[in-house]
N, C-alpha and C positions, 0 to 999 in steps of 0.2 A: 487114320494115319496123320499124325502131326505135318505142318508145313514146313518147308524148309526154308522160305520164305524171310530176308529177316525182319524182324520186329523192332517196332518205332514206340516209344512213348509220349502222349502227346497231351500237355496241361495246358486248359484252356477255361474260363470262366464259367460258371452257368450258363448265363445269357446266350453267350456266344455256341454255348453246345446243344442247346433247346432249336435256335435258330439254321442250325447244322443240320438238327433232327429232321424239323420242318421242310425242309429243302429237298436232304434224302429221301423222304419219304413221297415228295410229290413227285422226284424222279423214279420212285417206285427203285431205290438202292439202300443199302444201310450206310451207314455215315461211314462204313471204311473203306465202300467200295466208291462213296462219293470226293471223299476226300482221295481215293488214287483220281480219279477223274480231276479234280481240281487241279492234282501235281501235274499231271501229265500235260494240261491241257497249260499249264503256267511255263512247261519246263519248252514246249512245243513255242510258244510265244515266244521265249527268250532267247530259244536257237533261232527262229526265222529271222529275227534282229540283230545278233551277234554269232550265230553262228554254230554248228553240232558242236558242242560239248565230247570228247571225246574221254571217255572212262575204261582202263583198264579192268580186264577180267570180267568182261560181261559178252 
């Protein structure tokens, strides 16, 4: 069953996506589940500094 989930497109160099790999892969993640962990962990930082972010319809 497809996700409902929505989807992101995301262009990003070689380099930087070989290095992406590397990372995920020592967290034993694949790169989309490391890159949620990245957002979250970026969006977490930016609320404890300024504050919950408040989004409708979630």
């Amino acid at each position: 069953m497809p996700s409902k989930m929505p989807k992101f497109t995301l262009r990003i160099n070689q380099e930087s996506l070989e290095k992406l790999r590397y990372i995920a892969d020592n967290n034993f993640r694949t790169v989309n589940k490391e890159l949620e962990m990245l957002i979250k962990t970026h969006i977490s930082t930016y609320e404890k500094e300024h504050g919950v972010i408040k989004v409708e319809n979630t």
